[in-house]
PyMOL commands that place a pseudoatom at each C-alpha (Angstrom):
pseudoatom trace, name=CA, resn=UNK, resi=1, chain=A, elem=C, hetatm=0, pos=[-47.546, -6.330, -36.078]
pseudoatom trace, name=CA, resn=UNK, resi=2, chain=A, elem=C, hetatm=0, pos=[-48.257, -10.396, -36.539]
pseudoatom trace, name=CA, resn=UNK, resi=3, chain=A, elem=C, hetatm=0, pos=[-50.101, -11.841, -33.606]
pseudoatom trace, name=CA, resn=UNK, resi=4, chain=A, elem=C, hetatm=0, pos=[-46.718, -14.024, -32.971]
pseudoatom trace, name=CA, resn=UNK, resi=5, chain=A, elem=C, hetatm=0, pos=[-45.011, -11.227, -32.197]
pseudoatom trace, name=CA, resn=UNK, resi=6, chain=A, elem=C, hetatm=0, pos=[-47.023, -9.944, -29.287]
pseudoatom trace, name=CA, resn=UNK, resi=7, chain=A, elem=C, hetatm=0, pos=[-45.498, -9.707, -25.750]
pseudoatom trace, name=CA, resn=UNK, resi=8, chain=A, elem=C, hetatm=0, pos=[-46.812, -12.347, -23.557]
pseudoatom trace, name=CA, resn=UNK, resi=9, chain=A, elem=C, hetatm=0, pos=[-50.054, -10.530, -21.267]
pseudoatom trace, name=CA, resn=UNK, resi=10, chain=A, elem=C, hetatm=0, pos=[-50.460, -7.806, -23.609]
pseudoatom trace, name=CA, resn=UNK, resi=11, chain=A, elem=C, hetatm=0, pos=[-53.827, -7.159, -25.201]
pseudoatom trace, name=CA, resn=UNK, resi=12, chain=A, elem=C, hetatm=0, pos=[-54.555, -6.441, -28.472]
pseudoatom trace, name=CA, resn=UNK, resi=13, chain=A, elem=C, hetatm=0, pos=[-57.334, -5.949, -31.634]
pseudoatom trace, name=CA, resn=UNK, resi=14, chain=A, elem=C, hetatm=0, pos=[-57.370, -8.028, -34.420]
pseudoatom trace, name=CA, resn=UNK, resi=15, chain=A, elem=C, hetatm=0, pos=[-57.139, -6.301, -37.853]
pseudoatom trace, name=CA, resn=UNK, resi=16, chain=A, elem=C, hetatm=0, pos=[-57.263, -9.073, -40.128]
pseudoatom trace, name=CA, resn=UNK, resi=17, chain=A, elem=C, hetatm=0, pos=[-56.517, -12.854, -40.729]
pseudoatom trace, name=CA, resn=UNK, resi=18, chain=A, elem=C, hetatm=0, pos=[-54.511, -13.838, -43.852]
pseudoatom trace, name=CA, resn=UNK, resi=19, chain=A, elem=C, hetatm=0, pos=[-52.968, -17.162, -45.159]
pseudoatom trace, name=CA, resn=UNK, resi=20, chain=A, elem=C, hetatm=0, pos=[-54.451, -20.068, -47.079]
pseudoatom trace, name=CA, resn=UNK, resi=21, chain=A, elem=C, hetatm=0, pos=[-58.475, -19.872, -47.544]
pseudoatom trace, name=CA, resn=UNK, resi=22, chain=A, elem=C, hetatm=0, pos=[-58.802, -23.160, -45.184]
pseudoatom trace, name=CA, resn=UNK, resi=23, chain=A, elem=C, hetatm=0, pos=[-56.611, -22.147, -42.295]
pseudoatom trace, name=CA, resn=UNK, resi=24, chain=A, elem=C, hetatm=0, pos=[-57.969, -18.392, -42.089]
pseudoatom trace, name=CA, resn=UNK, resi=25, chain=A, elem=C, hetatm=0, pos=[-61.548, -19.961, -42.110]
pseudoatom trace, name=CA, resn=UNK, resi=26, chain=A, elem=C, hetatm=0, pos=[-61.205, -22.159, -39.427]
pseudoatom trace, name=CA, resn=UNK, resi=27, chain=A, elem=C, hetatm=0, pos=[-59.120, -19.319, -36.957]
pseudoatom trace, name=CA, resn=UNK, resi=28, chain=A, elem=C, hetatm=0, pos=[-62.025, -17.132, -38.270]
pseudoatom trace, name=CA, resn=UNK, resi=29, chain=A, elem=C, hetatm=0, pos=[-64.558, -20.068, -36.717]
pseudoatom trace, name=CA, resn=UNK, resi=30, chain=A, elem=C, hetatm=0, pos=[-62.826, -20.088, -33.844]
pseudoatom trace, name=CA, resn=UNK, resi=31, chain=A, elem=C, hetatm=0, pos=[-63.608, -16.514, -33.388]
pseudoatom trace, name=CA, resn=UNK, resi=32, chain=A, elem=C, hetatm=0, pos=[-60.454, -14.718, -34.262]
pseudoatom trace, name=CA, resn=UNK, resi=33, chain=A, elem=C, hetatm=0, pos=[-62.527, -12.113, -36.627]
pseudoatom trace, name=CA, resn=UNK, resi=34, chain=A, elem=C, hetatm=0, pos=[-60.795, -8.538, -36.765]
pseudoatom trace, name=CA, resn=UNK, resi=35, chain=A, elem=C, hetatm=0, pos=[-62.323, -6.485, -34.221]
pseudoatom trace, name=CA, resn=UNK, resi=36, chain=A, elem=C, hetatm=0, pos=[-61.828, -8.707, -31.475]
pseudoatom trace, name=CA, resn=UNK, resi=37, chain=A, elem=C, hetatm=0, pos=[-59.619, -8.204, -28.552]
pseudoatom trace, name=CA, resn=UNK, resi=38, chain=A, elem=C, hetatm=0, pos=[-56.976, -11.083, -27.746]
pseudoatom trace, name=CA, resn=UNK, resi=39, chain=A, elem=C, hetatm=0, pos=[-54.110, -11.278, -25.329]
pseudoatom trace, name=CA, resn=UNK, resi=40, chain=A, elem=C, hetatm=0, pos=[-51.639, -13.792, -25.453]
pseudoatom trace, name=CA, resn=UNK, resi=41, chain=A, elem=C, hetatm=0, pos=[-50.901, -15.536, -22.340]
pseudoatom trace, name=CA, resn=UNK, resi=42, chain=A, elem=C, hetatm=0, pos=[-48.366, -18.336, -22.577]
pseudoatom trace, name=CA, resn=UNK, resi=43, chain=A, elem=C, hetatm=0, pos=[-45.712, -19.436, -25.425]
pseudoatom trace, name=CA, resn=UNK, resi=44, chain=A, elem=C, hetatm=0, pos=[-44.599, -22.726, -25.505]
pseudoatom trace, name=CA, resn=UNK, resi=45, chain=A, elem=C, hetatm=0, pos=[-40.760, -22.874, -26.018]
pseudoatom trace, name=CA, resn=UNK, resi=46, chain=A, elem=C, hetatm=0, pos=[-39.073, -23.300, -29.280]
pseudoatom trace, name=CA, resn=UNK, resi=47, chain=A, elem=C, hetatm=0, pos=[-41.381, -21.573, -31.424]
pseudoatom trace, name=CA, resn=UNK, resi=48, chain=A, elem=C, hetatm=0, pos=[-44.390, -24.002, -30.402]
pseudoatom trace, name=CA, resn=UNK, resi=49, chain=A, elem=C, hetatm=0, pos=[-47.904, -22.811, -29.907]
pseudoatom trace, name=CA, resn=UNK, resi=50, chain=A, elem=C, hetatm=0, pos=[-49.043, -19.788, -28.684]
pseudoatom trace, name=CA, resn=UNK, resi=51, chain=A, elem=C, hetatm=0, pos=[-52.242, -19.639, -25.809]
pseudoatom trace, name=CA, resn=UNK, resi=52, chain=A, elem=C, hetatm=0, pos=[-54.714, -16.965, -26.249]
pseudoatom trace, name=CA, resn=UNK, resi=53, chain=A, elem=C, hetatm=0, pos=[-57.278, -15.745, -24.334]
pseudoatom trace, name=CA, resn=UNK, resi=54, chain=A, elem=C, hetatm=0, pos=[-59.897, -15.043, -27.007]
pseudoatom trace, name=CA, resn=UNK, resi=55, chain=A, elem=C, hetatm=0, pos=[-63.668, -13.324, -25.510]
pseudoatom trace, name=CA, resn=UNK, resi=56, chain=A, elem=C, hetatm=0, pos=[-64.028, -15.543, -22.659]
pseudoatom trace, name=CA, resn=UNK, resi=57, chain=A, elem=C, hetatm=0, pos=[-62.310, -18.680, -23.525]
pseudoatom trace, name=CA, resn=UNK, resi=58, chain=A, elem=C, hetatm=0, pos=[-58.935, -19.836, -24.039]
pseudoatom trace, name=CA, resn=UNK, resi=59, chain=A, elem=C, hetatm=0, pos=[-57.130, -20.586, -27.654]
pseudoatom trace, name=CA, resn=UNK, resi=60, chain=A, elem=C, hetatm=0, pos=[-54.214, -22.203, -28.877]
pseudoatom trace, name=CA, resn=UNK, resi=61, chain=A, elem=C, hetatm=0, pos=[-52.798, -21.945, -32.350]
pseudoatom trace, name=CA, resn=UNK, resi=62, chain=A, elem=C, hetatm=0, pos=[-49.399, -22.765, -33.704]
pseudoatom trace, name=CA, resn=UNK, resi=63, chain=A, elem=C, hetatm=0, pos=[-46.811, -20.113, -33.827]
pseudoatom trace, name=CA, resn=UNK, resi=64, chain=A, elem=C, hetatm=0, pos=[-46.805, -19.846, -37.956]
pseudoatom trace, name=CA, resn=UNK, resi=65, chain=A, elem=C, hetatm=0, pos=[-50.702, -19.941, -37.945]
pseudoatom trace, name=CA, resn=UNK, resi=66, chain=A, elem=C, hetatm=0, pos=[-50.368, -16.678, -35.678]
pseudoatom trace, name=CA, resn=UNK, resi=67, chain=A, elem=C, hetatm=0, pos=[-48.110, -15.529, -38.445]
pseudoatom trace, name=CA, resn=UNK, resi=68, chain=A, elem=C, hetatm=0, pos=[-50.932, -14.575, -40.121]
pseudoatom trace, name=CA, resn=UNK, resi=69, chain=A, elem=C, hetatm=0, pos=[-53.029, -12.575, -37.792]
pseudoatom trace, name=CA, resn=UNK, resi=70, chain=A, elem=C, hetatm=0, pos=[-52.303, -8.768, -37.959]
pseudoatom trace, name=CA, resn=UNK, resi=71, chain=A, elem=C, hetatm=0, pos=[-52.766, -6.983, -34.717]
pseudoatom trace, name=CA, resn=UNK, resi=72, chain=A, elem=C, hetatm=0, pos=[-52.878, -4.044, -33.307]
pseudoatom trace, name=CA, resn=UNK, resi=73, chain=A, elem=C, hetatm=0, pos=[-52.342, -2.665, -29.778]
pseudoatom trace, name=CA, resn=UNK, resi=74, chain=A, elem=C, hetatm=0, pos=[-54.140, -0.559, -27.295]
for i in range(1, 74): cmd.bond("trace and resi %d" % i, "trace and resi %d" % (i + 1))
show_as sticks, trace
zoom trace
């Protein structure tokens, strides 16, 4: 499953981040590397960005950039 199409509060492990060499760097900077837990906890309506809670900080990536983030849950 794509990280965009996590329920809101559930937690889940990244597998891997795909899409365009640029974009996947920068999410991968940010620190969503596979392995890592993440839990989405707010959407923003109309397909708008997505708030994650990411380690101990909070995230927020557009919907189609979480697209690309494979997931798994616990």
């Amino acid at each position: 499953m794509t990280l965009d199409k996590l329920p809101t509060d559930k937690t889940a492990r990244i597998l891997k981040v795909e899409g365009h060499d640029s974009v996947m760097l920068r999410l991968m900077e940010m620190g969503l590397v596979p392995g890592t837990p993440v839990r989405v906890r707010k959407r923003a309506p109309f397909g708008g960005p997505l708030e994650l809670k990411v380690r101990d900080y909070l995230l927020s990536i557009r919907a189609r950039e979480a697209q690309g983030i494979v997931v798994e849950t616990e």
